[in-house]
NUVOTI-962227 format. One line per 2 residues: for each residue x, y, z of N, C-alpha, C. Coordinates in nm, 2 decimals. Example, Ala and Ser with C-alpha at 12.3 -4.5 7.8 and 13.67 -1.06 7.14 Angstrom:
NUVOTI-962227
1.32 -0.57 0.78 1.23 -0.45 0.78 1.32 -0.33 0.78 ~ 1.28 -0.22 0.71 1.37 -0.11 0.71 1.29 0.00 0.79
end
This chain:
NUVOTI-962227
3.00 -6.42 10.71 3.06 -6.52 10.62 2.96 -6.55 10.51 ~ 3.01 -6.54 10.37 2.93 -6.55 10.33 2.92 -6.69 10.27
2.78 -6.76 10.22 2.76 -6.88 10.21 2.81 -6.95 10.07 ~ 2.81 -7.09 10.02 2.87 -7.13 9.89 2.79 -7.07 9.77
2.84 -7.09 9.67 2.77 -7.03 9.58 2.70 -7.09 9.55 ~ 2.58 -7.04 9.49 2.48 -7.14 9.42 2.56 -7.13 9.24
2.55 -7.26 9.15 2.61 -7.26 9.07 2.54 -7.33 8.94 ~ 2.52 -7.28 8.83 2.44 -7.35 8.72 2.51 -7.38 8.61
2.53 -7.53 8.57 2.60 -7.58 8.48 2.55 -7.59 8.40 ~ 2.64 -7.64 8.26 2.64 -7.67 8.10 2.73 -7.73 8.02
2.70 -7.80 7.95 2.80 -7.85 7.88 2.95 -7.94 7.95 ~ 3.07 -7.92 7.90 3.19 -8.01 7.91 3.17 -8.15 7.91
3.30 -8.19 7.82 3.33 -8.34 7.80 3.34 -8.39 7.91 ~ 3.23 -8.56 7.91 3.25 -8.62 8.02 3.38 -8.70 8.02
3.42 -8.82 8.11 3.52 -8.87 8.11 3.48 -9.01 8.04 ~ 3.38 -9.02 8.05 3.27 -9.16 7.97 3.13 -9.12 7.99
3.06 -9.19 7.90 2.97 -9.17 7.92 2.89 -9.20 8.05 ~ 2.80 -9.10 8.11 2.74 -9.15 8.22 2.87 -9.10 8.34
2.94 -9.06 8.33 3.12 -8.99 8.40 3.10 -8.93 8.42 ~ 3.20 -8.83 8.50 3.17 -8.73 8.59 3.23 -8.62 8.50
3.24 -8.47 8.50 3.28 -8.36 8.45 3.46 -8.38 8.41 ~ 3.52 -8.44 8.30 3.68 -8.42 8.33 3.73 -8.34 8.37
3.83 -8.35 8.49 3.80 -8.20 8.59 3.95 -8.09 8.47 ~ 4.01 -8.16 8.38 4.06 -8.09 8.27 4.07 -7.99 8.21
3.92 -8.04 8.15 3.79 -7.97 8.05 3.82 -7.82 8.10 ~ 3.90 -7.76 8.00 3.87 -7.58 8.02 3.74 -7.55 8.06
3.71 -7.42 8.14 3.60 -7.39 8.20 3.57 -7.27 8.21 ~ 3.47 -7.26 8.16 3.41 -7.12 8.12 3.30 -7.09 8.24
3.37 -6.96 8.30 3.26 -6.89 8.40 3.18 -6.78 8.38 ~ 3.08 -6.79 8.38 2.97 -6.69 8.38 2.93 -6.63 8.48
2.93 -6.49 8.47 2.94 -6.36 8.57 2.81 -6.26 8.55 ~ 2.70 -6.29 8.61 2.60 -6.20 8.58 2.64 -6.05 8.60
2.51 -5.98 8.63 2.50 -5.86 8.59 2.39 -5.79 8.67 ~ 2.40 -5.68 8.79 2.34 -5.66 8.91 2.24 -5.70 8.89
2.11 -5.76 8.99 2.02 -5.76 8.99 1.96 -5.89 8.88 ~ 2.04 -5.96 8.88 2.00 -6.08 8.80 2.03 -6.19 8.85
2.04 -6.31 8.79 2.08 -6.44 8.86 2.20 -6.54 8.77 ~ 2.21 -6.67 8.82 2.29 -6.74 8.74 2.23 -6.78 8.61
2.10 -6.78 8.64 2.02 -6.82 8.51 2.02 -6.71 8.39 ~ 2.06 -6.63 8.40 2.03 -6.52 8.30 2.16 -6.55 8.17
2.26 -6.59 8.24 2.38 -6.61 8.21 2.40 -6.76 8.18 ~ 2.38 -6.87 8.23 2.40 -6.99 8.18 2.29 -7.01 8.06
2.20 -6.92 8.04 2.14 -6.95 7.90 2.22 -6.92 7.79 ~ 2.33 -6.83 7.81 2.40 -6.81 7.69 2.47 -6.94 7.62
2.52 -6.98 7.75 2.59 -7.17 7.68 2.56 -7.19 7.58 ~ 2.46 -7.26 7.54 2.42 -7.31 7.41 2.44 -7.26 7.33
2.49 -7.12 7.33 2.51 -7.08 7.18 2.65 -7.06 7.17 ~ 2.71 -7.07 7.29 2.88 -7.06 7.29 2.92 -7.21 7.25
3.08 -7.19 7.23 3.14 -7.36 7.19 3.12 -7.44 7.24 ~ 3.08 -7.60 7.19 3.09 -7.72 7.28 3.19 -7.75 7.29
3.22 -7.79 7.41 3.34 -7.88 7.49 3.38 -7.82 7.61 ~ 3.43 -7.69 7.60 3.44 -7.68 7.76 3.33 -7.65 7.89
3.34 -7.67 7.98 3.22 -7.67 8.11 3.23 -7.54 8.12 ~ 3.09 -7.48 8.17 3.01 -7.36 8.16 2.97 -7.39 8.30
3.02 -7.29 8.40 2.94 -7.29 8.55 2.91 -7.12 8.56 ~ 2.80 -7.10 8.59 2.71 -6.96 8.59 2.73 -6.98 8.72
2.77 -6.86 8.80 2.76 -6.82 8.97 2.67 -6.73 8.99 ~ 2.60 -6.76 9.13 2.52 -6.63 9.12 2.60 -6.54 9.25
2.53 -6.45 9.24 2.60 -6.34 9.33 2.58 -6.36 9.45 ~ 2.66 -6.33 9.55 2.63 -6.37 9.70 2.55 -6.31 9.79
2.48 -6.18 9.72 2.41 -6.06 9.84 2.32 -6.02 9.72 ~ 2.21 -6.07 9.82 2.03 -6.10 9.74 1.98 -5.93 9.71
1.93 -5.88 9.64 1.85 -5.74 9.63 1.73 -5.77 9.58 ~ 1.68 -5.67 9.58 1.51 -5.75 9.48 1.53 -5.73 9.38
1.48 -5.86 9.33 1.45 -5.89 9.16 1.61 -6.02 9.14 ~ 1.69 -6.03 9.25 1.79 -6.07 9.17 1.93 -6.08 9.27
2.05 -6.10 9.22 2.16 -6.07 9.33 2.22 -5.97 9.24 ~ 2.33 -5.95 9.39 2.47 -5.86 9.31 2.60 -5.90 9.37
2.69 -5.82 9.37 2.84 -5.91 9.42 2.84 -5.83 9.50 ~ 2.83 -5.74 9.55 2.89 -5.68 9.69 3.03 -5.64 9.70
3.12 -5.66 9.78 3.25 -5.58 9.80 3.30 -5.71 9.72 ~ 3.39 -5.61 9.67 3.48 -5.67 9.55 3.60 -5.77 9.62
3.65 -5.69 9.74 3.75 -5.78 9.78 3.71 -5.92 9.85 ~ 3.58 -5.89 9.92 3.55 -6.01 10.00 3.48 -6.14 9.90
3.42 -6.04 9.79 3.35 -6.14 9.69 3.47 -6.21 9.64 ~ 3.58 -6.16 9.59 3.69 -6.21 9.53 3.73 -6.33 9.56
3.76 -6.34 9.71 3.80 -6.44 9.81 3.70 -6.53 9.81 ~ 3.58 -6.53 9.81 3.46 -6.61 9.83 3.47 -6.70 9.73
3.49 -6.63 9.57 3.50 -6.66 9.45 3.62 -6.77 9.43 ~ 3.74 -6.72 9.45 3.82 -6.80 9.45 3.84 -6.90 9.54
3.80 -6.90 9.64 3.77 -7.06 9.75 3.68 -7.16 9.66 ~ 3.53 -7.10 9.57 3.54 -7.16 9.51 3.56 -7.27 9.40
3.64 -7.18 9.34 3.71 -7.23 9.25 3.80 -7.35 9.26 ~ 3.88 -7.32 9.35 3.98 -7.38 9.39 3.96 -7.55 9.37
3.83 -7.56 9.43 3.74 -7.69 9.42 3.70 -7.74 9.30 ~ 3.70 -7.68 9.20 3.67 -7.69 9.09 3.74 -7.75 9.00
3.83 -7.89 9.03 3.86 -7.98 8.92 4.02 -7.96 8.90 ~ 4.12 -7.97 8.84 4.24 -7.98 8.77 4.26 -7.83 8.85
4.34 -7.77 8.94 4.39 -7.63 8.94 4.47 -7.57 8.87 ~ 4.53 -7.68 8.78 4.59 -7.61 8.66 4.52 -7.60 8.52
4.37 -7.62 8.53 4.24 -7.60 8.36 4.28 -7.53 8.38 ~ 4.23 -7.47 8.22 4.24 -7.34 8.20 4.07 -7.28 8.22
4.10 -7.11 8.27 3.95 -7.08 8.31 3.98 -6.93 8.23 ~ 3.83 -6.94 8.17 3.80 -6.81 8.11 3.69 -6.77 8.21
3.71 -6.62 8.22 3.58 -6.52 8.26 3.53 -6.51 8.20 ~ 3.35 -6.46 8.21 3.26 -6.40 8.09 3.19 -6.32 8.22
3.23 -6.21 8.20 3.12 -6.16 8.27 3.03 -6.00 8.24 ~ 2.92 -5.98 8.26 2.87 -5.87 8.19 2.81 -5.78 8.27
2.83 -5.64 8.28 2.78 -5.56 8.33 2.88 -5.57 8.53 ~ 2.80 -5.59 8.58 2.85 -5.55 8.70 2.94 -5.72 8.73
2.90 -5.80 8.65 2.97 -5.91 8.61 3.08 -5.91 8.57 ~ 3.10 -5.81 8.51 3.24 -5.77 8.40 3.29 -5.69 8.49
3.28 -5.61 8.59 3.35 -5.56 8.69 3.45 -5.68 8.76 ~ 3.37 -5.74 8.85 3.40 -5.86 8.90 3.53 -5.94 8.82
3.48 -5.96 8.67 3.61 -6.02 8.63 3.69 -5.95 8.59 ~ 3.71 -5.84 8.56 3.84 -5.73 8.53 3.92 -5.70 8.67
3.86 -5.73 8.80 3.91 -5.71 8.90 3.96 -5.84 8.93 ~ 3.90 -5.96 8.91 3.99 -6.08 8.94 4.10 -6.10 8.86
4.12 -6.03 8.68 4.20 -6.05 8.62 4.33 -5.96 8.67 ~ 4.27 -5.83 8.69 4.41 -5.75 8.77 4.45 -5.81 8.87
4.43 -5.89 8.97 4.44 -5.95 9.10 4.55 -6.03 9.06 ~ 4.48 -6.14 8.98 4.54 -6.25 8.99 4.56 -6.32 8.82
4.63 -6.23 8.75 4.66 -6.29 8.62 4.67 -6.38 8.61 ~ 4.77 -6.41 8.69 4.84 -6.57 8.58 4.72 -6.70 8.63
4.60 -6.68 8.72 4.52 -6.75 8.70 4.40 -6.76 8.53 ~ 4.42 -6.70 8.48 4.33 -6.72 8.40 4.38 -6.71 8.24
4.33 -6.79 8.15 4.35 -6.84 8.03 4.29 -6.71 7.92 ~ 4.21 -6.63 7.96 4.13 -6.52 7.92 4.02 -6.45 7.98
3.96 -6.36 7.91 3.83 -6.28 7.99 3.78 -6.22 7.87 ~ 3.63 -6.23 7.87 3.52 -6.16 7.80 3.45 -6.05 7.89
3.46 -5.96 7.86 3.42 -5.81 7.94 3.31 -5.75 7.91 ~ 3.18 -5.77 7.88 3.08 -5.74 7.87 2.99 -5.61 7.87
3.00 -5.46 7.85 2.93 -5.34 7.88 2.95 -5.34 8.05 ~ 3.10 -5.34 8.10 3.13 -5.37 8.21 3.23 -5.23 8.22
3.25 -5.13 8.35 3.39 -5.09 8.37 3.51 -5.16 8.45 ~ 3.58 -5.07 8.42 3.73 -5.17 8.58 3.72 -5.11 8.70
3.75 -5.21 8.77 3.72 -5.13 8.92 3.80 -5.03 8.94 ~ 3.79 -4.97 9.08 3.82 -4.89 9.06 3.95 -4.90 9.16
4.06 -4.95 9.08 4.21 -4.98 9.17 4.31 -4.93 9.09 ~ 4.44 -4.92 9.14 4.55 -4.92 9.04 4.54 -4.99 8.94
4.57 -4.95 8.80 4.58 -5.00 8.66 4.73 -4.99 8.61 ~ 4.83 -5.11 8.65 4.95 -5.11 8.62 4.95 -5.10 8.46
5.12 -5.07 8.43 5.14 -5.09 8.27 5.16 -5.21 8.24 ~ 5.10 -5.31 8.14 5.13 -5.44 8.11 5.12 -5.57 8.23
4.99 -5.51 8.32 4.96 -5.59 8.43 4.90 -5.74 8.32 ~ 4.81 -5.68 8.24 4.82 -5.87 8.13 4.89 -5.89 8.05
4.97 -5.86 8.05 5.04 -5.89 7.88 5.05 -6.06 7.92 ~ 5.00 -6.10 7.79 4.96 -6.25 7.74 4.86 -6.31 7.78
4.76 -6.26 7.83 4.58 -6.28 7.83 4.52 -6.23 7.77 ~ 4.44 -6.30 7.63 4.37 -6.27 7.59 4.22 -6.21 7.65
4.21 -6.12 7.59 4.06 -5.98 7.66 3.97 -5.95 7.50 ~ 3.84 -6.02 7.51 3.70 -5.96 7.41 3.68 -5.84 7.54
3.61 -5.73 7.49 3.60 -5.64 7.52 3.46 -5.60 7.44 ~ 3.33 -5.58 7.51 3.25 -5.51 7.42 3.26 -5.43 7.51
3.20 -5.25 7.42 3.17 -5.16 7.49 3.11 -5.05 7.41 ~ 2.96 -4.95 7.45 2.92 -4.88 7.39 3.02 -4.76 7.30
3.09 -4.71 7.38 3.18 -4.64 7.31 3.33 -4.60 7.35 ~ 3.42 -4.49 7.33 3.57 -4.49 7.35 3.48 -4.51 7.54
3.59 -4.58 7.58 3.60 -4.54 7.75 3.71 -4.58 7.82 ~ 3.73 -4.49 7.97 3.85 -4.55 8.01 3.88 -4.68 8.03
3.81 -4.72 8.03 3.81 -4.92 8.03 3.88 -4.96 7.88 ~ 3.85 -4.90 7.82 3.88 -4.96 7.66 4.04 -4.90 7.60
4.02 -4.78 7.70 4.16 -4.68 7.68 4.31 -4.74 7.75 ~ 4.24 -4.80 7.86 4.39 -4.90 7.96 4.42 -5.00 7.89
4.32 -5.08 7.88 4.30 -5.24 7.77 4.35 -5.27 7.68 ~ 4.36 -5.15 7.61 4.41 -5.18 7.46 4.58 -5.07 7.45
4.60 -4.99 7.48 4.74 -4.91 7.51 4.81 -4.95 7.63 ~ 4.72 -5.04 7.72 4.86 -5.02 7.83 4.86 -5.12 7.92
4.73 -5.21 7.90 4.74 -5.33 7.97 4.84 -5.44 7.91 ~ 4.90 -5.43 7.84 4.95 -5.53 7.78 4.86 -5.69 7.69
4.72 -5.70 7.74 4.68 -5.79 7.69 4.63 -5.72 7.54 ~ 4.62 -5.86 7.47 4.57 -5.87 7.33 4.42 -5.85 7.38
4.37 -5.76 7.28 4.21 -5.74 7.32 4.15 -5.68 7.15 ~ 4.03 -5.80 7.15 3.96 -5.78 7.07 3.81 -5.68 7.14
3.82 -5.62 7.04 3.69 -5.48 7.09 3.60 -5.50 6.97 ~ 3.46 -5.49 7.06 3.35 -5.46 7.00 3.26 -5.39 7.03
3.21 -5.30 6.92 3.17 -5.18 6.99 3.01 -5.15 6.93 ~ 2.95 -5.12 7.04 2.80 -5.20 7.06 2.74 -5.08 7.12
2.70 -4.95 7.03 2.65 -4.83 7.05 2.47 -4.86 7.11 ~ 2.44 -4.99 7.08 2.27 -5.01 7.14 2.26 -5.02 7.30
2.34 -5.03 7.34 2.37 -5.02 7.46 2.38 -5.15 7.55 ~ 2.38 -5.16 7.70 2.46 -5.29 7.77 2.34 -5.38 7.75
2.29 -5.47 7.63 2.25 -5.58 7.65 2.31 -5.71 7.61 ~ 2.27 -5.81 7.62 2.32 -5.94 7.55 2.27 -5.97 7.43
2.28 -5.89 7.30 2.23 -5.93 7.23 2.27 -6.07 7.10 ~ 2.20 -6.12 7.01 2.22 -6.28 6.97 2.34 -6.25 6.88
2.38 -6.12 6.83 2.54 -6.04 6.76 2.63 -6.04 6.87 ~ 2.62 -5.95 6.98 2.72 -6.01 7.04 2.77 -6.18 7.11
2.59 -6.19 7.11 2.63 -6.35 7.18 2.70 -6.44 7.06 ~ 2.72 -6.42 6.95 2.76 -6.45 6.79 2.91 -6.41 6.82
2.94 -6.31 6.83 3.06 -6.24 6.84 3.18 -6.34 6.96 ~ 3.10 -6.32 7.07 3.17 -6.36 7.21 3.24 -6.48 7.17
3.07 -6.58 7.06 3.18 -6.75 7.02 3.26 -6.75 6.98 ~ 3.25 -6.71 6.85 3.36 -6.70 6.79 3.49 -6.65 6.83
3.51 -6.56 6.95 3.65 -6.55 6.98 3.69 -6.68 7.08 ~ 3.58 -6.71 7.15 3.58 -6.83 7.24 3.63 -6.94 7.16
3.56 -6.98 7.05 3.62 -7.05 6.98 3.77 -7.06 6.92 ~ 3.82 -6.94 6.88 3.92 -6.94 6.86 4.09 -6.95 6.96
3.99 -6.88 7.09 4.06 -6.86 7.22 4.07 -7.04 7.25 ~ 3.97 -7.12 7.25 4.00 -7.24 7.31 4.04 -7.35 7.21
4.07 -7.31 7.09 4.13 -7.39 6.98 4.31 -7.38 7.00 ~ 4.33 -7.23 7.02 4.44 -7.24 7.03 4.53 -7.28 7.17
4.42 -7.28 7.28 4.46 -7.33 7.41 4.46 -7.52 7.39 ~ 4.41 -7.58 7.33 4.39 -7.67 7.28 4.52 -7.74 7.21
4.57 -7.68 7.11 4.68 -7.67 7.01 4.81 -7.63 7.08 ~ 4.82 -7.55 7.19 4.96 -7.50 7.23 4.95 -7.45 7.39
4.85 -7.48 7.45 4.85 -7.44 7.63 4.84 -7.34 7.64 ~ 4.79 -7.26 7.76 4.80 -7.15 7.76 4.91 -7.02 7.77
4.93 -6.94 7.70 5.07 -6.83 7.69 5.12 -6.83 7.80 ~ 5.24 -6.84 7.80 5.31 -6.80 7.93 5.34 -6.66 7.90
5.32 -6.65 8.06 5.31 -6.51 8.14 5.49 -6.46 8.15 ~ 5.51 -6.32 8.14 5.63 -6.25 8.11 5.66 -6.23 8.28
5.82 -6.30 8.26 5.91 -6.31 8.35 5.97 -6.17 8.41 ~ 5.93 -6.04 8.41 5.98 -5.91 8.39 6.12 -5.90 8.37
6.20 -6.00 8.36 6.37 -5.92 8.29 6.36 -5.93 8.18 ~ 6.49 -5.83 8.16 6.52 -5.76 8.02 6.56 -5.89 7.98
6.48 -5.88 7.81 6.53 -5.95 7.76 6.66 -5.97 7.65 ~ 6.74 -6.02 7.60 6.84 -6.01 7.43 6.80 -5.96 7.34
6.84 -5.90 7.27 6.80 -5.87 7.13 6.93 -5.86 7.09 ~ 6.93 -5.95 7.00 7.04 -5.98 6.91 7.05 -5.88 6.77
6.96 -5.83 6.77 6.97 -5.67 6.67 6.96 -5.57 6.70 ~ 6.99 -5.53 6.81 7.05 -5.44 6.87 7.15 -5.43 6.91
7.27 -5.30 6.88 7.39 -5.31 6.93 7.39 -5.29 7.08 ~ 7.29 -5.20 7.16 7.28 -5.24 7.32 7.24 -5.36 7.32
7.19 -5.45 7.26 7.11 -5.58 7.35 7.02 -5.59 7.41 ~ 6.97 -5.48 7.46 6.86 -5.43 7.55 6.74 -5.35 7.49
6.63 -5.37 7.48 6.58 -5.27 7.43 6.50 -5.13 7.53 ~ 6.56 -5.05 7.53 6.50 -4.93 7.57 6.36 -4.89 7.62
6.35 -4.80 7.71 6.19 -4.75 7.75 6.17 -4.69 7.68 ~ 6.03 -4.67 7.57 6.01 -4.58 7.52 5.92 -4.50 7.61
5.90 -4.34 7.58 5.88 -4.20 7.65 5.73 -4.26 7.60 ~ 5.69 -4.28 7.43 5.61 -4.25 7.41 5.52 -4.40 7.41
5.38 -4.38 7.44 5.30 -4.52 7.44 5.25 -4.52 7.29 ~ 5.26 -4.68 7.27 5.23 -4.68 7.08 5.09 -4.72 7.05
5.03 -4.68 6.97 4.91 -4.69 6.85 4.87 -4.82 6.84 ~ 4.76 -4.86 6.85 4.74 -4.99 6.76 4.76 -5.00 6.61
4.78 -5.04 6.58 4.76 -5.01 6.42 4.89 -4.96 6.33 ~ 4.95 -5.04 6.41 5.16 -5.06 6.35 5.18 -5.17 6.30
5.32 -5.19 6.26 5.33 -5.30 6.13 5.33 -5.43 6.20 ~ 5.21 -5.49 6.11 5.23 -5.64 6.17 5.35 -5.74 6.19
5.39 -5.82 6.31 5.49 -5.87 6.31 5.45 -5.99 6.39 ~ 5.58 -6.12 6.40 5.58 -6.20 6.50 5.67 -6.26 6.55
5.67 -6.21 6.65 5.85 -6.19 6.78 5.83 -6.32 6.79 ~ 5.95 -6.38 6.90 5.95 -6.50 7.00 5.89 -6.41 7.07
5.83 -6.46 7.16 5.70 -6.48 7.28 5.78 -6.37 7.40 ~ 5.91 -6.42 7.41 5.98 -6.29 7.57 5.99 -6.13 7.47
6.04 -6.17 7.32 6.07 -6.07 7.29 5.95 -5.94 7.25 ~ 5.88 -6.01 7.23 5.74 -5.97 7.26 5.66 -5.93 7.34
5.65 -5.96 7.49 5.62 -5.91 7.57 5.75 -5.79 7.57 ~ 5.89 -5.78 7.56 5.93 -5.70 7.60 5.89 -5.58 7.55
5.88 -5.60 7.38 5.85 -5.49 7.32 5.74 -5.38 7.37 ~ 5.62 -5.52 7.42 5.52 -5.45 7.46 5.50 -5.36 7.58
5.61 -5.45 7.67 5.60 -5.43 7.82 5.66 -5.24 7.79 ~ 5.76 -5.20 7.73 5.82 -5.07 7.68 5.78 -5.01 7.61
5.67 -5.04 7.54 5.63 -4.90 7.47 5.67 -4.90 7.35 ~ 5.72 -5.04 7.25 5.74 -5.01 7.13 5.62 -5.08 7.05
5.53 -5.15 7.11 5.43 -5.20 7.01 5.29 -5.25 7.10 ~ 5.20 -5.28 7.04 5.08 -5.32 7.10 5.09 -5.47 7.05
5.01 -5.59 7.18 4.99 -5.72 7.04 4.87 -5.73 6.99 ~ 4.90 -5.78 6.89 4.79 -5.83 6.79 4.66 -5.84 6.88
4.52 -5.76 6.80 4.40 -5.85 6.90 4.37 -5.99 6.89 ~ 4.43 -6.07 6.78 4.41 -6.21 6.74 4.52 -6.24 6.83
4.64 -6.23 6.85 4.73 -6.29 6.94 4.65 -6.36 7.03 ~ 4.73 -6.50 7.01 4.65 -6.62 7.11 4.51 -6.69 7.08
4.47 -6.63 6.98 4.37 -6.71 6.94 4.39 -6.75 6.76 ~ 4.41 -6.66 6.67 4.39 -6.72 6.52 4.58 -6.69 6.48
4.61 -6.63 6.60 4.75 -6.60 6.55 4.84 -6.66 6.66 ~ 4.96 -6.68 6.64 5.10 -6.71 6.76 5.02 -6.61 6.86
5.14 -6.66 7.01 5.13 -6.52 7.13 5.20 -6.41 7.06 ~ 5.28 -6.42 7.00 5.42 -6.35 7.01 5.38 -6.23 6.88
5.27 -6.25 6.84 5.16 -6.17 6.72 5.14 -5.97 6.74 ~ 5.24 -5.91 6.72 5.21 -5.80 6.79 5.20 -5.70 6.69
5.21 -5.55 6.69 5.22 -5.48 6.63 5.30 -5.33 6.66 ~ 5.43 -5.35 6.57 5.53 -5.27 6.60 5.44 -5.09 6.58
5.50 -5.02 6.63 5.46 -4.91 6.62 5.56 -4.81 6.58 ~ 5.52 -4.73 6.47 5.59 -4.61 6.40 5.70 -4.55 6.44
5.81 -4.56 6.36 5.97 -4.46 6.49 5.86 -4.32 6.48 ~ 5.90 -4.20 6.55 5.87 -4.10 6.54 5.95 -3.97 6.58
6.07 -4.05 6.56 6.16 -3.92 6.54 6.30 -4.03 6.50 ~ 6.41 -3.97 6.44 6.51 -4.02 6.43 6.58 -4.12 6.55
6.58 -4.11 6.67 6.65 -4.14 6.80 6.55 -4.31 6.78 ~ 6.46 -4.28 6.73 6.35 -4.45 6.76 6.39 -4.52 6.63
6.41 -4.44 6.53 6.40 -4.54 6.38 6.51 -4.68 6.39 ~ 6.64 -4.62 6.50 6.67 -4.78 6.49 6.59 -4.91 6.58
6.59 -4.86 6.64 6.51 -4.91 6.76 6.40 -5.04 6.64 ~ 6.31 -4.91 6.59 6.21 -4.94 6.55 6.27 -5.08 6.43
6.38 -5.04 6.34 6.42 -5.16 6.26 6.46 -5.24 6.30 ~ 6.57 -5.23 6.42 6.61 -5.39 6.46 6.45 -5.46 6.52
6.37 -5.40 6.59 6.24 -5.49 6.59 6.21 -5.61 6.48 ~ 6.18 -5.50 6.37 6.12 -5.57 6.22 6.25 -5.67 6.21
6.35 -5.65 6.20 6.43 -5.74 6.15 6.47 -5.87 6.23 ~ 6.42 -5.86 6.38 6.42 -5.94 6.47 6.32 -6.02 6.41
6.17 -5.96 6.40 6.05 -6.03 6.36 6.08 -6.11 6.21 ~ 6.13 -6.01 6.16 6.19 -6.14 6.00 6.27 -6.23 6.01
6.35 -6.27 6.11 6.43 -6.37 6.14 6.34 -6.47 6.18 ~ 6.24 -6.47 6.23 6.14 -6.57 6.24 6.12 -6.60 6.41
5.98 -6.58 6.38 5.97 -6.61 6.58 5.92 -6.77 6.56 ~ 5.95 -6.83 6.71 5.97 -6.94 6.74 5.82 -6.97 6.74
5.76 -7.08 6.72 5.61 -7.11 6.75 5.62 -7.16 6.85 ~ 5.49 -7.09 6.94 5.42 -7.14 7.06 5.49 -7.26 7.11
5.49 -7.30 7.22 5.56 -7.40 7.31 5.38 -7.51 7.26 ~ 5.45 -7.67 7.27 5.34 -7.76 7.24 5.32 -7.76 7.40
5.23 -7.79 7.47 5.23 -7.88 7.58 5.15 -8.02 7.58 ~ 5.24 -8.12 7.67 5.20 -8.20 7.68 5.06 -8.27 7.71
end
């Protein structure tokens, strides 16, 4: 069995001064990287946003110089017993984790999506499990990574999540650009969680499409491009698009843009061009904004 975590904090609004942690307070987890500790990683705080709470975990299975996480499934469970304890079960919680850290949380985000508000992936791969189509669609994912990889290749074509990529050829360190980089999506990621809750997660049925003479929109054969005409659905219709193969979303979806922020992708043969225009014309009718929450 393995023992509680040791855990290093930072930051989040208190409830008064001299108060205890609002158990509210979005929370940002930090995920070291083999052979290191929680400290390596709760130094980054300070240079990320103020306001939400920052708990650095260290790994549960000691090596020299440092920990590491050990079996992914058993760490997972450890991790999430955790958590659980950790204030409001409905905050919102972001991952950050880097290197063997970034494993860890790419494998808790496939696990268990609709737990989490986002994830920062660090010079990290994905474990090594089934990689569903559209297992995130509407979690936002930063992504740094030295170059094209299969991690970057699922992520952005077929996970369904919005993912902002950075691409960091010096290779897996923490440097004070990417630590620059990370805020700023942080920032944006917890402004908009702030302003409109976090995205709700896609119900898997077909949805309406009222510009379509089926009403349904179709599986497409082919998987689409980033880098198709910008648009912004309602939020189901959007996932749908994405969930089939007619668009990718936006990397800003959910943070500087609506959820519903995506990018239609090219007809490419006559059989898709309608397909492809009732989209746009769906998207010109105007998507709904983000649900407020209370």
């Amino acid at each position: 069995m393995l023992d509680a975590p040791v855990v290093a904090r930072w930051g989040g609004q208190p409830i008064e001064i001299g108060g205890p942690e609002n158990p509210s307070t979005p929370l940002i987890v930090l995920l070291h990287g083999r052979g290191a500790t929680e400290n390596s990683m709760v130094a980054l705080a300070p240079n990320l946003p103020f306001g939400p709470a920052y708990a650095a975990v260290r790994g549960p299975v000691e090596e020299p110089g440092g920990y590491t996480w050990g079996d992914l499934t058993a760490t997972m469970d450890w991790f999430l017993t955790w958590l659980d304890k950790e204030g409001d079960p409905d905050r919102p919680v972001v991952l950050v984790g880097f290197s063997e850290g970034a494993t860890l949380a790419a494998a808790l985000l496939l696990e268990h999506p609709e737990r989490w508000a986002g994830a920062v992936l660090l010079h990290g791969d994905l474990p090594d499990v089934a990689l569903p189509q559209g297992r995130l669609t509407g979690i936002p994912v930063f992504l740094a990574c030295g170059t094209d990889t299969t991690s970057r290749e699922y992520l952005v074509r077929d996970s369904g999540a919005p993912v902002w990529t950075e691409r960091d050829p010096s290779g897996p360190r923490l440097t004070s650009e990417l630590a620059g980089a990370v805020s700023r999506w942080l920032a944006g990621r917890l402004d908009h969680l702030h302003r409109f809750g976090e995205n709700p997660l896609p119900d898997g049925d077909d949805q309406t499409w009222p510009t379509l003479l089926t009403e349904t929109l179709p599986v497409r054969a082919h998987r689409p491009d980033p880098g198709g005409n910008p648009a912004v659905l309602p939020i189901a219709l959007a996932y749908d698009a994405v969930g089939k193969g007619w668009a990718v979303p936006d990397p800003l979806a959910g943070l500087t843009l609506p959820a519903g922020a995506v990018q239609i992708d090219a007809a490419r043969d006559d059989a898709e061009r309608p397909v492809v225009v009732a989209a746009i014309i769906a998207a010109a009718a105007g998507a709904a904004p983000p649900p407020v929450r209370g």
